[in-house]
C-alpha positions in Angstrom: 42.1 6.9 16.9 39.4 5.1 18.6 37.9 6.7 21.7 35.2 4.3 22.6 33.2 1.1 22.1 30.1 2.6 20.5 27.6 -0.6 20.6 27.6 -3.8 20.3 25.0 -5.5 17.9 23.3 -9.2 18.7 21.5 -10.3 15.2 18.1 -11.6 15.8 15.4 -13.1 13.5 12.5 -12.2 15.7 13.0 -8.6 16.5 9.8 -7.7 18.4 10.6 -11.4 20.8 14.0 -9.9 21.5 13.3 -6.3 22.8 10.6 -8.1 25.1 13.6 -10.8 26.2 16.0 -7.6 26.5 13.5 -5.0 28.6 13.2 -8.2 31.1 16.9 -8.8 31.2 18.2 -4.7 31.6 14.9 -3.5 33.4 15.1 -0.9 31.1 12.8 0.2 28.0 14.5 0.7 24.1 15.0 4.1 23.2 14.9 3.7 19.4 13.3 1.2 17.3 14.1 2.0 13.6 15.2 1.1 9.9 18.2 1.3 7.5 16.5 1.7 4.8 19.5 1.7 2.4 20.8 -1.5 4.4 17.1 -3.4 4.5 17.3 -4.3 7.9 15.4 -2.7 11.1 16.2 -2.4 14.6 15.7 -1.6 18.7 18.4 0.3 20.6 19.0 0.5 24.6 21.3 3.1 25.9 23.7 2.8 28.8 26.5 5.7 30.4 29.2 4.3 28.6 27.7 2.6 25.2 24.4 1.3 23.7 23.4 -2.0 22.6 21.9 -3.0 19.3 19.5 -5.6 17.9 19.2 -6.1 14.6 17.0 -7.8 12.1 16.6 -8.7 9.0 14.1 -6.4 7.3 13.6 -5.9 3.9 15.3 -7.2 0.8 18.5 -5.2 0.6 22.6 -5.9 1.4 22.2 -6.0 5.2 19.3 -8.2 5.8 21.5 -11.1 3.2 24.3 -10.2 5.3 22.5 -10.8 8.8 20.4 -13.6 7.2 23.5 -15.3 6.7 25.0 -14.6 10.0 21.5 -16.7 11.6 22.0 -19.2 9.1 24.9 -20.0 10.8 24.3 -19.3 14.3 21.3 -18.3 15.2 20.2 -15.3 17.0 23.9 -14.7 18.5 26.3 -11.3 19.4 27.4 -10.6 16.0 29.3 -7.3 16.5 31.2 -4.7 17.9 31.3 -1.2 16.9 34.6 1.2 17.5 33.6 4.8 18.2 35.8 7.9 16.6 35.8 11.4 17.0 36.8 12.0 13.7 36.2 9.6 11.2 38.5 11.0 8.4 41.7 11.5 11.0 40.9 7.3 11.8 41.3 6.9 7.8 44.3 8.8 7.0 45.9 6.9 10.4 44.3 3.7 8.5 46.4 4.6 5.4 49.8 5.6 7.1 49.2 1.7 8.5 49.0 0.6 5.5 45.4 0.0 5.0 43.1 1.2 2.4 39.6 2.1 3.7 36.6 4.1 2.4 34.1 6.3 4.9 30.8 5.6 4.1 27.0 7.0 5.1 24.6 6.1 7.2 21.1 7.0 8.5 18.0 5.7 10.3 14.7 7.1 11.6 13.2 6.6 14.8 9.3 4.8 14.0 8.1 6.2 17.0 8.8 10.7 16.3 10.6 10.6 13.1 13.3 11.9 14.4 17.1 11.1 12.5 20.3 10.3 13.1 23.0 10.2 10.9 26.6 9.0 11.3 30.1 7.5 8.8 30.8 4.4 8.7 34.7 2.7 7.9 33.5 -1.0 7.2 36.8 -2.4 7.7 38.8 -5.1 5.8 39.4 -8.7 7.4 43.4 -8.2 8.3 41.6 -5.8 10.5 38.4 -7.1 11.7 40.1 -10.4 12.0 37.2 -12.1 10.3 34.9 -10.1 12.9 32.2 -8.3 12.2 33.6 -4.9 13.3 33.5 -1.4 11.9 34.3 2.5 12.8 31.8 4.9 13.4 31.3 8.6 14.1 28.0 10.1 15.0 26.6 13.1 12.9 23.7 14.1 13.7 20.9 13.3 16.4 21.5 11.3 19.8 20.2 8.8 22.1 17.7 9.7 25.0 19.6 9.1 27.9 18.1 6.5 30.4 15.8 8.0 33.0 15.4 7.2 37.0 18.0 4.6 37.3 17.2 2.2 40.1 19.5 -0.3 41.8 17.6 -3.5 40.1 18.7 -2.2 35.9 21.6 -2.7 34.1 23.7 0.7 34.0 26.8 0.1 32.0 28.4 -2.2 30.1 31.5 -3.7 31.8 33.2 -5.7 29.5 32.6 -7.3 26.3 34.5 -10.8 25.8 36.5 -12.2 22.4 37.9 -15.2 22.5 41.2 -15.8 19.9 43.8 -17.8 18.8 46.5 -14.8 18.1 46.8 -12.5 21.3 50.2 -11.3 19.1 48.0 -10.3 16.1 45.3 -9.3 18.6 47.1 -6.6 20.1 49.0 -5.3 17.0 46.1 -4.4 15.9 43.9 -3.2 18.5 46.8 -0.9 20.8 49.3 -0.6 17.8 46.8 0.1 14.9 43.5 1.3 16.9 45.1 2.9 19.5 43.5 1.4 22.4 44.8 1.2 25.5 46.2 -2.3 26.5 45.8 -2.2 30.6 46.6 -6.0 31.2 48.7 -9.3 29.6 48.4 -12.1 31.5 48.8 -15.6 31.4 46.5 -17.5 33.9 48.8 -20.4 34.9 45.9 -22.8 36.1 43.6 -22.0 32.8 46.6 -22.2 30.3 45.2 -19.2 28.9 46.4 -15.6 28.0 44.2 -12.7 28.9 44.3 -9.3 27.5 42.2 -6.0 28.9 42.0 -3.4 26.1 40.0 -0.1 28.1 37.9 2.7 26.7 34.9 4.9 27.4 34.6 3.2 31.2 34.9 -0.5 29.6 37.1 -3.2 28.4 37.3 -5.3 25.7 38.5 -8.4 27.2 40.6 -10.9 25.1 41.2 -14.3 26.0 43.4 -16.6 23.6 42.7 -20.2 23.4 45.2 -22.0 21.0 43.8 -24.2 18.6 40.2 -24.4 19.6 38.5 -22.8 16.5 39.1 -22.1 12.7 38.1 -18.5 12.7 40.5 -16.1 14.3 38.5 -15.1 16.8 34.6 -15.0 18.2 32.5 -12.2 20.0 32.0 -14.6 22.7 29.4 -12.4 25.8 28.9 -9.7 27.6 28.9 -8.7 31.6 26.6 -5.7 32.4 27.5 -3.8 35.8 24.4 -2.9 37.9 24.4 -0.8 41.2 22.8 -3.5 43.2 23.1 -7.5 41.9 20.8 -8.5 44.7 17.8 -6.3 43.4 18.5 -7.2 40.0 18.4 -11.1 40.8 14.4 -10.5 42.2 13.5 -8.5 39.3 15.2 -11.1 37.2 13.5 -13.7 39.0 9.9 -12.4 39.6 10.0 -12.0 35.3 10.9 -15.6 34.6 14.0 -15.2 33.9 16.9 -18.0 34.6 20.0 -16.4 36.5 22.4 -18.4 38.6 23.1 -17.5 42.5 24.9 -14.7 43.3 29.0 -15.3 44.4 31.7 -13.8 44.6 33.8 -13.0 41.5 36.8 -13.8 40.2 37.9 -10.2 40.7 38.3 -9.4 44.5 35.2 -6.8 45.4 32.9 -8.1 43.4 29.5 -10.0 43.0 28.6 -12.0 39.8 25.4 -13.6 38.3 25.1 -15.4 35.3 21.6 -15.0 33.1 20.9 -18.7 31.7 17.9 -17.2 29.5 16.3 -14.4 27.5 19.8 -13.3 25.5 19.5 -14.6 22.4 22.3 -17.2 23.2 24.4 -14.8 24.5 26.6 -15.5 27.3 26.0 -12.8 29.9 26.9 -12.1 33.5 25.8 -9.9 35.7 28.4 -7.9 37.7 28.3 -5.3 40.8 31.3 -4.0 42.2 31.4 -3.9 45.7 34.7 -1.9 45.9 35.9 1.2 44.2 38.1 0.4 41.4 
């Protein structure tokens, strides 16, 4: 039912001071700044191989800009949500219903401020048994695209790796998300010296990775960060560096054949490593 992770969305305040933090953190320029008009909120795409990343802002009076001004009310400019791509949006309902859950497909459009151009796309917002309390929806893409990103050097982000939700249920977690979404689950794992259970869910060349935490928080669960994978972590650490940018040494990773980084500024509070894999997979 779901065949990729479409885009993740970080909620902002200040949109313009975001898309300047962002170019400076992926090296790379947006390739959409729009509106929702229906929605009253704007925002600033960048588009990777695998998905795109989102920020959004509060616009104009409307239901999304009380929804997102609540969400920085709380938080601050923080990740906020993650978007599950379908093929076909009406097949993902009727599965939906045979689950047991009653959802509606809704529209969606947005115009690009820069050529006018549209793109249009349906929406399942879906209900909290399902998003777990997440901000999380379905979508399938009608009509326009994103310009793909153009001479990619070593230095800019290239992909998304893997996104990161912490929760309290890794049960409920994967009922939902292999039995329900149809994702593949590629890894349960307890880590004996963390005390933690860790789940890999892949799609589209990524993974959504899951790590339970009994007891810590109220909510079920939290977008927690994102790791980005870049072709060369020792260019991107100059560029990084020579733009002001805080970013931790490089090491090795957890994950044998690979190099991290951590960025310690310019994400809008969002956790975020850097990775570059050293090894075929």
């Amino acid at each position: 039912m779901i065949s990729s992770v479409d885009h993740l969305i970080i909620a902002v305040k200040d949109l313009d001071q975001a898309i300047n933090d962002y170019e400076k953190v992926l090296g790379i320029e947006l390739c959409w700044k729009g509106k929702h008009t229906e929605l009253g909120t704007k925002n600033a795409l960048f588009n990777f191989e695998n998905t795109y990343l989102e920020l959004l802002s509060p616009c104009d009076e409307g239901p999304g800009t009380e929804f997102i001004n609540s969400l920085l009310a709380e938080k601050g400019d923080h990740l906020a949500g993650i978007v599950l791509g379908t093929k076909n949006i009406e097949h993902a309902k009727e599965s939906l219903k045979k689950s047991g859950h009653e959802v509606e497909v809704t529209l969606g459009e947005a115009v690009n401020e820069a050529d006018g151009q549209i793109r249009r796309w349906k929406n399942i917002f879906l209900p909290a048994n399902l998003s777990r309390e997440l901000f999380i929806f379905i979508i399938e893409h009608t009509k326009g695209s994103l310009p793909k990103q153009k001479n990619q050097e070593p230095s800019k982000v290239k992909k998304l790796d893997h996104v990161v939700i912490n929760t309290q249920d890794a049960d409920n977690f994967i009922s939902i998300y292999r039995d329900v979404y149809k994702i593949r689950l590629a890894l349960d794992k307890t880590i004996e010296h963390w005390k933690r259970r860790m789940l890999f869910f892949r799609t589209n060349a990524t993974t959504i990775e899951v790590i339970e935490e009994k007891d810590k928080k109220k909510s079920a669960d939290e977008l927690w960060g994102l790791a980005w994978e870049v072709d060369s972590i020792e260019e991107t650490h100059k560029r990084l560096v020579s733009n002001n940018v805080e970013v931790t040494p490089i090491k090795e990773g957890l994950k044998k054949g690979t190099l991290v980084a951590t960025i310690k500024s310019h994400t809008c509070n969002v956790p975020t490593l850097l990775i570059e894999h050293t090894e075929e997979e």
